[in-house]
VMD Tcl script that builds the backbone (N, CA, C; Angstrom):
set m [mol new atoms 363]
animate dup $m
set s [atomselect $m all]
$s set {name element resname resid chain x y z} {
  {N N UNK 1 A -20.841 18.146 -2.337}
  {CA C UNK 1 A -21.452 17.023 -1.673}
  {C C UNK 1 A -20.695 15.742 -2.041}
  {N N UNK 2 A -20.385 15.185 -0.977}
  {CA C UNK 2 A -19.673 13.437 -1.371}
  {C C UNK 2 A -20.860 12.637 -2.087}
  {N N UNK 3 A -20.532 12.118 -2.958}
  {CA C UNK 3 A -20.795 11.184 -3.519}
  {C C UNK 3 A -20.486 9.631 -3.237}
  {N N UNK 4 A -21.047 8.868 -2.432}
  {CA C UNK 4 A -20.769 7.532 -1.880}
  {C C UNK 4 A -21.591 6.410 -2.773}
  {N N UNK 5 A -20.213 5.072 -2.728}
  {CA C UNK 5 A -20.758 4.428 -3.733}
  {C C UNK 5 A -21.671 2.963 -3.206}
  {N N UNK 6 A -23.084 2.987 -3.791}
  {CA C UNK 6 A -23.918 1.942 -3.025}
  {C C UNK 6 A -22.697 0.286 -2.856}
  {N N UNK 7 A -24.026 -0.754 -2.480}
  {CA C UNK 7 A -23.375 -2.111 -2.473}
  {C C UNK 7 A -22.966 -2.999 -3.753}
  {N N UNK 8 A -23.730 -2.434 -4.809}
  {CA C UNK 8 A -23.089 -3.225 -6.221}
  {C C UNK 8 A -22.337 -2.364 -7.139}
  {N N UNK 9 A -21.415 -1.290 -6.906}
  {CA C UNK 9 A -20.673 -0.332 -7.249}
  {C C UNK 9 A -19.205 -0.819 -6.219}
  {N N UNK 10 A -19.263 -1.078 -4.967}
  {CA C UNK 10 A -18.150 -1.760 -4.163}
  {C C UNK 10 A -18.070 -3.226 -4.282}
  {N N UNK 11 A -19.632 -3.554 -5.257}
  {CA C UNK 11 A -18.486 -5.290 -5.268}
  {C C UNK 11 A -18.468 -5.073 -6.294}
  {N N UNK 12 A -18.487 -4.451 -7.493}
  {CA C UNK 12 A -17.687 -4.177 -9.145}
  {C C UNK 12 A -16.420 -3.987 -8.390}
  {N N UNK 13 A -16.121 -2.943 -7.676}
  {CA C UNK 13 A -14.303 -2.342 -7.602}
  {C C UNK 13 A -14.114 -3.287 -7.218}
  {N N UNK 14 A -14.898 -4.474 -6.236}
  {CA C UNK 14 A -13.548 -5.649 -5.522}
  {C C UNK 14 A -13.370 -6.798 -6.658}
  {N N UNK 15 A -14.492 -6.866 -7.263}
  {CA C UNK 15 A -14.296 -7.695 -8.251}
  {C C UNK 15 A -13.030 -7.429 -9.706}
  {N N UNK 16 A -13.598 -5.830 -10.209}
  {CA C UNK 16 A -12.423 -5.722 -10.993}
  {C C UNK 16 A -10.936 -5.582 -10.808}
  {N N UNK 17 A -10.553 -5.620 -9.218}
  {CA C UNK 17 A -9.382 -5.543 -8.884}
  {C C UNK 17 A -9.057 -7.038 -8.523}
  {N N UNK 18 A -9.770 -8.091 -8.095}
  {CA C UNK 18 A -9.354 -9.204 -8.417}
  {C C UNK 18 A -9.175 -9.798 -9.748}
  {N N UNK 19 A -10.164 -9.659 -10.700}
  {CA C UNK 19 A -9.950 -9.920 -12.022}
  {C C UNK 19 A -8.697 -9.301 -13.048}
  {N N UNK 20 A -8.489 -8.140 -12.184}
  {CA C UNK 20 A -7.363 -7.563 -12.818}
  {C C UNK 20 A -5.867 -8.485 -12.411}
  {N N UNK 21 A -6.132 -8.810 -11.230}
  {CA C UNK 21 A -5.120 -9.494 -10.619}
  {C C UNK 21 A -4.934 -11.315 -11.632}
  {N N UNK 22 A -5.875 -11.362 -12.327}
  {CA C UNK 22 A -5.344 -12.381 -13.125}
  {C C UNK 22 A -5.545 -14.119 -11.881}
  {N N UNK 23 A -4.695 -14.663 -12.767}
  {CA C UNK 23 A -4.905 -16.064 -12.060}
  {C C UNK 23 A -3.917 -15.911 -10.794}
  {N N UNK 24 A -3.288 -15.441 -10.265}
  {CA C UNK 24 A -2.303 -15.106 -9.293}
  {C C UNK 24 A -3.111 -14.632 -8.186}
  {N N UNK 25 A -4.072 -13.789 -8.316}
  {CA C UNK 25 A -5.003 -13.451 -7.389}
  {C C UNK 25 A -4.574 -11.993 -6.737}
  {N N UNK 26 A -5.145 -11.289 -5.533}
  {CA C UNK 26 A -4.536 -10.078 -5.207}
  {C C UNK 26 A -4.954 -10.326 -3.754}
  {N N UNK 27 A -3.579 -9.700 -3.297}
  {CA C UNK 27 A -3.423 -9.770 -1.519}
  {C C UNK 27 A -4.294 -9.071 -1.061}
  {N N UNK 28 A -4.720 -9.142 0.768}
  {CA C UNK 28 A -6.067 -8.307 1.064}
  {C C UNK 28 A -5.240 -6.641 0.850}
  {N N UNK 29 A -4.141 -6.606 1.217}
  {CA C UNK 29 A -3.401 -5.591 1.081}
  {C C UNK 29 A -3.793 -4.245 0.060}
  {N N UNK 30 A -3.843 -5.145 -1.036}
  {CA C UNK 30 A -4.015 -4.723 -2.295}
  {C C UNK 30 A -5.104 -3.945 -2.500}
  {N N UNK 31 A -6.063 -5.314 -2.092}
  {CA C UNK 31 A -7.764 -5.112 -2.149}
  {C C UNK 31 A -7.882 -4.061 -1.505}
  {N N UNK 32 A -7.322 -4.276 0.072}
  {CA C UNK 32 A -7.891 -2.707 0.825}
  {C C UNK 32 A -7.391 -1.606 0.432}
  {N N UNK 33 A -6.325 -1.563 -0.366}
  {CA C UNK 33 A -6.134 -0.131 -1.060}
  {C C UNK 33 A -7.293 0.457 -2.469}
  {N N UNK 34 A -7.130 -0.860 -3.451}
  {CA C UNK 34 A -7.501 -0.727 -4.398}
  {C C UNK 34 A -9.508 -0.444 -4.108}
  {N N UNK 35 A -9.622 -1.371 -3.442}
  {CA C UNK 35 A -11.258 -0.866 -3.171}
  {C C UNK 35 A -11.089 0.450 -2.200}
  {N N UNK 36 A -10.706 0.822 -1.436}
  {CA C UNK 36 A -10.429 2.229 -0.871}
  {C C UNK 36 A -11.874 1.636 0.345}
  {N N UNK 37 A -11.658 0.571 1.023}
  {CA C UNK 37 A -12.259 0.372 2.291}
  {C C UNK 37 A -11.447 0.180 3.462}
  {N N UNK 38 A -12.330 0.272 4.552}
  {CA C UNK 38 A -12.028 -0.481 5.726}
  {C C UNK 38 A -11.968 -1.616 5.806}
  {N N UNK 39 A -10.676 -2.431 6.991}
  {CA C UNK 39 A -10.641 -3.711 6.967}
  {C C UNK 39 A -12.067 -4.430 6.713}
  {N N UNK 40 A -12.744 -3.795 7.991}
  {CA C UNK 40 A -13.729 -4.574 8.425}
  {C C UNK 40 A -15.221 -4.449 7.584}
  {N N UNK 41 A -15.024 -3.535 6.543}
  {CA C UNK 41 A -15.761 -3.308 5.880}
  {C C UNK 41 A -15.605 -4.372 4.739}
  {N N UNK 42 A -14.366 -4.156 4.295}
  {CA C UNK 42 A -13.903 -5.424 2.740}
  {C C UNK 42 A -14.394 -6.947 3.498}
  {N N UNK 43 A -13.529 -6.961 5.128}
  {CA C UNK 43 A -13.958 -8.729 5.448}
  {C C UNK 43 A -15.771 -9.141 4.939}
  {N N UNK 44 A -16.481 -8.082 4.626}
  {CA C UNK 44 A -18.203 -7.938 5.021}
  {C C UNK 44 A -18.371 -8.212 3.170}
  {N N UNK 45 A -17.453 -7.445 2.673}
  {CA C UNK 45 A -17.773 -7.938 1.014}
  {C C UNK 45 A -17.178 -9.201 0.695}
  {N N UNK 46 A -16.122 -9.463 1.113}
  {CA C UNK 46 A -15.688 -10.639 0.223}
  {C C UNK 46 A -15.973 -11.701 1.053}
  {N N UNK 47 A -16.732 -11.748 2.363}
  {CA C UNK 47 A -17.574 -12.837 2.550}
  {C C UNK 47 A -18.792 -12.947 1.891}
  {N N UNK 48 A -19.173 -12.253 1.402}
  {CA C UNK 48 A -20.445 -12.010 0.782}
  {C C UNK 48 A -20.232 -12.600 -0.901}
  {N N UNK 49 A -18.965 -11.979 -1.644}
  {CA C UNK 49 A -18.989 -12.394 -2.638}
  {C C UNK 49 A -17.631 -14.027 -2.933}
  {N N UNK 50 A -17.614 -14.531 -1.494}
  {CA C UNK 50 A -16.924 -15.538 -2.077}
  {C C UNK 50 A -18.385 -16.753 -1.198}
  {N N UNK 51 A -18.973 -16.269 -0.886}
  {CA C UNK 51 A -20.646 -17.219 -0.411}
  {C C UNK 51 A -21.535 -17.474 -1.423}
  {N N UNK 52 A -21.098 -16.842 -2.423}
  {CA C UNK 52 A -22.451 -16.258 -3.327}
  {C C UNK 52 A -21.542 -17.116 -4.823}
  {N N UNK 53 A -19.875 -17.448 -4.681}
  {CA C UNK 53 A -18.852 -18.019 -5.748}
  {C C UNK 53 A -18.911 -17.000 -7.049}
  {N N UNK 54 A -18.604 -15.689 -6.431}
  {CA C UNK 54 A -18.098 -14.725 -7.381}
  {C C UNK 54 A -16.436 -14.489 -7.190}
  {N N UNK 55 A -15.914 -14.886 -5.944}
  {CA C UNK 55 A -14.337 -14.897 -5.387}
  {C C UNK 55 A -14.484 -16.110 -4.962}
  {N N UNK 56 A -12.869 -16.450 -5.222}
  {CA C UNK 56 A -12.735 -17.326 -4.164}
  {C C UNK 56 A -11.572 -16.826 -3.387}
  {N N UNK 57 A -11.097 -17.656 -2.168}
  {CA C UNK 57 A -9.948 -17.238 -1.044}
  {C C UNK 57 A -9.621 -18.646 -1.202}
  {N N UNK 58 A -8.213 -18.359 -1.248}
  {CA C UNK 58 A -6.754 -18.753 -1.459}
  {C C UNK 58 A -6.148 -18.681 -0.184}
  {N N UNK 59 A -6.263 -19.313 0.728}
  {CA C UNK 59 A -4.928 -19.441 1.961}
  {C C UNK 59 A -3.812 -20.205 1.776}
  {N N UNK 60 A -2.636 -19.434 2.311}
  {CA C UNK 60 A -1.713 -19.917 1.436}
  {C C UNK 60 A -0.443 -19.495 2.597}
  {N N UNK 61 A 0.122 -20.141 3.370}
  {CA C UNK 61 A 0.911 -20.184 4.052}
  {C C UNK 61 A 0.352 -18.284 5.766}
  {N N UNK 62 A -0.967 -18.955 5.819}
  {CA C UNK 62 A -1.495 -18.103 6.558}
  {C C UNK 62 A -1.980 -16.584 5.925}
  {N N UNK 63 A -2.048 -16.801 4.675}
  {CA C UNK 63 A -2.113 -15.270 3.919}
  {C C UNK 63 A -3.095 -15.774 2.857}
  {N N UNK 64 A -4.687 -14.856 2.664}
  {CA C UNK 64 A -5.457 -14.965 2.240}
  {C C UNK 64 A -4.758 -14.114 0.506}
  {N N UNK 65 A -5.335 -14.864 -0.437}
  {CA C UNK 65 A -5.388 -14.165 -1.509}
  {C C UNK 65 A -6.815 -14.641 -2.209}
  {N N UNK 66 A -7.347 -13.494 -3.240}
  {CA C UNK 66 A -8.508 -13.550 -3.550}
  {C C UNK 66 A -8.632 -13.280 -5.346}
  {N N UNK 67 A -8.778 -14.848 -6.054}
  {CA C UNK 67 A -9.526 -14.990 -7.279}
  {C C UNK 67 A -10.520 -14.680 -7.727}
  {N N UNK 68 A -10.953 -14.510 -9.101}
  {CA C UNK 68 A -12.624 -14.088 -9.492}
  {C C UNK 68 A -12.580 -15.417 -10.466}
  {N N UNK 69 A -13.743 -15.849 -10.180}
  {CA C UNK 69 A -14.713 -17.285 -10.908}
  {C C UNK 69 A -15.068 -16.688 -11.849}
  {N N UNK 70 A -15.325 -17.737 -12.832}
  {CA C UNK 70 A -15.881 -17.501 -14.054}
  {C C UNK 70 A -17.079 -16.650 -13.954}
  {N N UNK 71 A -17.759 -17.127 -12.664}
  {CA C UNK 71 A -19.337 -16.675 -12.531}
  {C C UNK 71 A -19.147 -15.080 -12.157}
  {N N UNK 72 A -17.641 -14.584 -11.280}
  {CA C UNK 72 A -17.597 -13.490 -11.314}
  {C C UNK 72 A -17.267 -12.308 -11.944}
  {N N UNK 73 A -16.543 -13.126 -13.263}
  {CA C UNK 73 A -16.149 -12.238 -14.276}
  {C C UNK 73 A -17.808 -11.918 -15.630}
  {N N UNK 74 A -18.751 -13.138 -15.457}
  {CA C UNK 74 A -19.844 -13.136 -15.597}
  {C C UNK 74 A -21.016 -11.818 -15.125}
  {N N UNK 75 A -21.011 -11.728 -13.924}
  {CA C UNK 75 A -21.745 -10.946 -13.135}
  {C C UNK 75 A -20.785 -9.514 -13.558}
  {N N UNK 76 A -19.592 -9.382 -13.520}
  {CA C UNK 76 A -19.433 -7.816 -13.892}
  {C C UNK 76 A -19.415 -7.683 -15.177}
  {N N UNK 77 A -19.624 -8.536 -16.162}
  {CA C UNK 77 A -19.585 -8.091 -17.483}
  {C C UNK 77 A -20.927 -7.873 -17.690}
  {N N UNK 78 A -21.764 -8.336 -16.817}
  {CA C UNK 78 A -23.403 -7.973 -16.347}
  {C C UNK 78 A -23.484 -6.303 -16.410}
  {N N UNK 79 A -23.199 -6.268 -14.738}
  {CA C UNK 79 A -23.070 -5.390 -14.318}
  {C C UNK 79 A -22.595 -4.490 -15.163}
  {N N UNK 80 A -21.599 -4.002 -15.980}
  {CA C UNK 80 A -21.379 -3.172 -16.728}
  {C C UNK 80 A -22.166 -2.741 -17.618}
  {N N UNK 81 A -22.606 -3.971 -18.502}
  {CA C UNK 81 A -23.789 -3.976 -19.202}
  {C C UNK 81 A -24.706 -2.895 -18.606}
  {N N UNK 82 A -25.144 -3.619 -17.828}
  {CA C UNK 82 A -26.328 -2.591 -16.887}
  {C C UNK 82 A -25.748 -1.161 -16.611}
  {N N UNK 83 A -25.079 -0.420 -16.610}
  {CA C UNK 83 A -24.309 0.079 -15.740}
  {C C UNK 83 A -24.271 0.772 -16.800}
  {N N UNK 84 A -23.551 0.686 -18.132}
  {CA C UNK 84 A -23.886 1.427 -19.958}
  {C C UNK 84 A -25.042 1.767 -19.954}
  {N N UNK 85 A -26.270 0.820 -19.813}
  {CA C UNK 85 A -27.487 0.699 -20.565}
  {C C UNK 85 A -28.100 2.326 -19.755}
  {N N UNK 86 A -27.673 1.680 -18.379}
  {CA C UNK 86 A -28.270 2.991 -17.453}
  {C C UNK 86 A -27.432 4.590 -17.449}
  {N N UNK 87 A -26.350 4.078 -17.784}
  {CA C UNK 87 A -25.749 5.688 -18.730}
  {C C UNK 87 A -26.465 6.014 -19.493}
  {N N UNK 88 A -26.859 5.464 -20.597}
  {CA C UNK 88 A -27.178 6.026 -21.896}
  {C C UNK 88 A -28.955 6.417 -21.350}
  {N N UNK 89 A -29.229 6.250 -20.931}
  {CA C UNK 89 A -30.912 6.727 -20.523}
  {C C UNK 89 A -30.662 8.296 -19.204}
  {N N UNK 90 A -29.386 8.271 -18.961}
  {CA C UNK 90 A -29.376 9.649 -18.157}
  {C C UNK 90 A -28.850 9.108 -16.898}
  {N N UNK 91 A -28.912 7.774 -16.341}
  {CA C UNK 91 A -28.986 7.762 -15.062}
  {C C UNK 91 A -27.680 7.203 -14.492}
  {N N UNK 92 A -27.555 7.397 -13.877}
  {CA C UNK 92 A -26.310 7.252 -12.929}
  {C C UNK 92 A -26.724 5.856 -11.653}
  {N N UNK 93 A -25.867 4.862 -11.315}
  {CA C UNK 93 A -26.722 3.815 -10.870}
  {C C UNK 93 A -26.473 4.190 -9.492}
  {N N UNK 94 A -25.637 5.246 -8.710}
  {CA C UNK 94 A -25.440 5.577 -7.362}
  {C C UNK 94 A -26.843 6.347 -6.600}
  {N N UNK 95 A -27.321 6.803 -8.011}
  {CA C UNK 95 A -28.626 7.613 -7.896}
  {C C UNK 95 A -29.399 6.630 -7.679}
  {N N UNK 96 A -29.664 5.849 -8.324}
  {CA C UNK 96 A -31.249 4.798 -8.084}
  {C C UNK 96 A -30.914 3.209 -7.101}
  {N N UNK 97 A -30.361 3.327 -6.373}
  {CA C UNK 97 A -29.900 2.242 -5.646}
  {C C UNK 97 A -31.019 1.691 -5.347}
  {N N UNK 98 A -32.082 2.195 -4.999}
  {CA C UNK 98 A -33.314 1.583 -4.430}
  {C C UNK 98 A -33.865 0.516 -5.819}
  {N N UNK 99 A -33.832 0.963 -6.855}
  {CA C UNK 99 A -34.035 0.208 -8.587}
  {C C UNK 99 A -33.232 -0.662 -8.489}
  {N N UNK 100 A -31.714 -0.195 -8.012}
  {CA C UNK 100 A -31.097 -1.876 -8.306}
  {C C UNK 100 A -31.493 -3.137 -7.265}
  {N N UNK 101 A -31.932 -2.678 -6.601}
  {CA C UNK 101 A -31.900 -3.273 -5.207}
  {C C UNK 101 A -33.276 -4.074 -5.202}
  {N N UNK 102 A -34.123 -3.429 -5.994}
  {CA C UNK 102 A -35.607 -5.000 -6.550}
  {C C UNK 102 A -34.964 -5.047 -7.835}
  {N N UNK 103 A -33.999 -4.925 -8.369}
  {CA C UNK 103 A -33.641 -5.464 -9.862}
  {C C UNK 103 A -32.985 -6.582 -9.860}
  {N N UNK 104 A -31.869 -6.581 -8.844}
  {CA C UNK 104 A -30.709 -7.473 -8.083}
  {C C UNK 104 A -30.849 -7.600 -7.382}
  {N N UNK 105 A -31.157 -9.470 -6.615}
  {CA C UNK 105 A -31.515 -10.009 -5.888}
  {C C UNK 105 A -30.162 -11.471 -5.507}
  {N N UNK 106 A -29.565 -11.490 -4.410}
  {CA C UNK 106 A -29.129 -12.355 -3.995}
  {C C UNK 106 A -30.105 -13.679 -3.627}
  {N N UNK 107 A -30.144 -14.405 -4.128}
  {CA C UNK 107 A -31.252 -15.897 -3.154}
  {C C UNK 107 A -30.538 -17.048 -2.923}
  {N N UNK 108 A -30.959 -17.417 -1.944}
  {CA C UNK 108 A -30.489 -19.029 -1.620}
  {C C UNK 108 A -31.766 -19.747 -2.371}
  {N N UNK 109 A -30.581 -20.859 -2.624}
  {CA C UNK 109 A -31.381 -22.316 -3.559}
  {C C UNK 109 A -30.635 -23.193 -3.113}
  {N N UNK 110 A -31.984 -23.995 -2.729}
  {CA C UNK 110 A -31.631 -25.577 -1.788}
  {C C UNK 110 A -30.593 -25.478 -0.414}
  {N N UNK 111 A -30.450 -23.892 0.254}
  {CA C UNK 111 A -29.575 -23.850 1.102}
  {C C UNK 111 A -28.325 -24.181 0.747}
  {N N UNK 112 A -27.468 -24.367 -0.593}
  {CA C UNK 112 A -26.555 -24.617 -0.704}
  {C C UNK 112 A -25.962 -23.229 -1.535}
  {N N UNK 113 A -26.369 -23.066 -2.448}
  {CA C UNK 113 A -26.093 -22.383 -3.452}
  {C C UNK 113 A -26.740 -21.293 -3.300}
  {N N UNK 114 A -25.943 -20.096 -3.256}
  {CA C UNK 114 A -26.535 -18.709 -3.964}
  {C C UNK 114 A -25.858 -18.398 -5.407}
  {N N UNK 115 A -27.049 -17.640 -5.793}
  {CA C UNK 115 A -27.478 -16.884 -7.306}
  {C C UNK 115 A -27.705 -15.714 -7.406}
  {N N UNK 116 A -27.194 -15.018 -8.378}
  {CA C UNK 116 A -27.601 -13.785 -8.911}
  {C C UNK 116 A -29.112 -13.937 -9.634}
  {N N UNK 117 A -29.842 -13.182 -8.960}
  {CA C UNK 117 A -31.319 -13.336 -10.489}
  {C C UNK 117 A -31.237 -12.008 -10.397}
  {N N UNK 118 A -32.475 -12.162 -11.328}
  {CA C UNK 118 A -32.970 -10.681 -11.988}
  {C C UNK 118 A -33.958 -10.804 -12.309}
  {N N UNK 119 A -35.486 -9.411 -11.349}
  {CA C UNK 119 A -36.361 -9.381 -11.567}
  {C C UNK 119 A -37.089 -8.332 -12.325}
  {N N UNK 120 A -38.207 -8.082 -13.144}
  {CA C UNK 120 A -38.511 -7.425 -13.629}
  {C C UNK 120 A -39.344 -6.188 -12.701}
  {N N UNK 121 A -38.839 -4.938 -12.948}
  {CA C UNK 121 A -39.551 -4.198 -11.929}
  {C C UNK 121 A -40.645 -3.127 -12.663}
}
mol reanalyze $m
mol bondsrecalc $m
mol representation Tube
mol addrep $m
């Protein structure tokens, strides 16, 4: 049986492949190999995580390249966290997506700003 990976398992890979990429950043090129998506699938994450100021985009003589913010190297050192904690109790986080999903909450504040919170479930 395939094993497919939910929505905060594909923005860890886009995130750790930008962060890996250092201050230089990494081409979409890259990204779409290294995350192992579709174009039109990655355009759907990294609008999502450069709205939210976990990436940013770099245009740069018509060619997008993509940084990780402090806040995004933040959120996956989270995420990992979480991601251990839920190893060590048995669970696998591809399994309980529905748990992360009232655990991890995207919100808008003041219409300007989105945030990561975290609710108690």
């Amino acid at each position: 049986m395939t094993e497919y990976r939910n929505s905060l398992q594909i923005m860890a890979d886009v995130l750790e492949t930008t962060q890996d990429a250092g201050r230089e950043g990494v081409a979409v090129t890259k990204l779409l190999s290294k995350s192992n998506l579709s174009h039109n699938r990655l355009k759907k994450f990294v609008t999502k995580l450069t709205s939210v100021g976990l990436i940013n985009e770099i245009i740069f003589d018509g060619k997008s390249t993509f940084v990780c913010t402090n806040k995004g190297i933040m959120y996956l050192e989270e995420y990992r966290k979480f991601d251990d904690m839920a190893r060590s109790f048995g669970l696998e986080l591809w399994k309980n997506l529905e748990i992360l999903e009232k655990s991890f909450s995207v919100e808008h504040q003041d219409g300007k700003e989105m945030a990561l919170g975290c609710q108690v479930v």
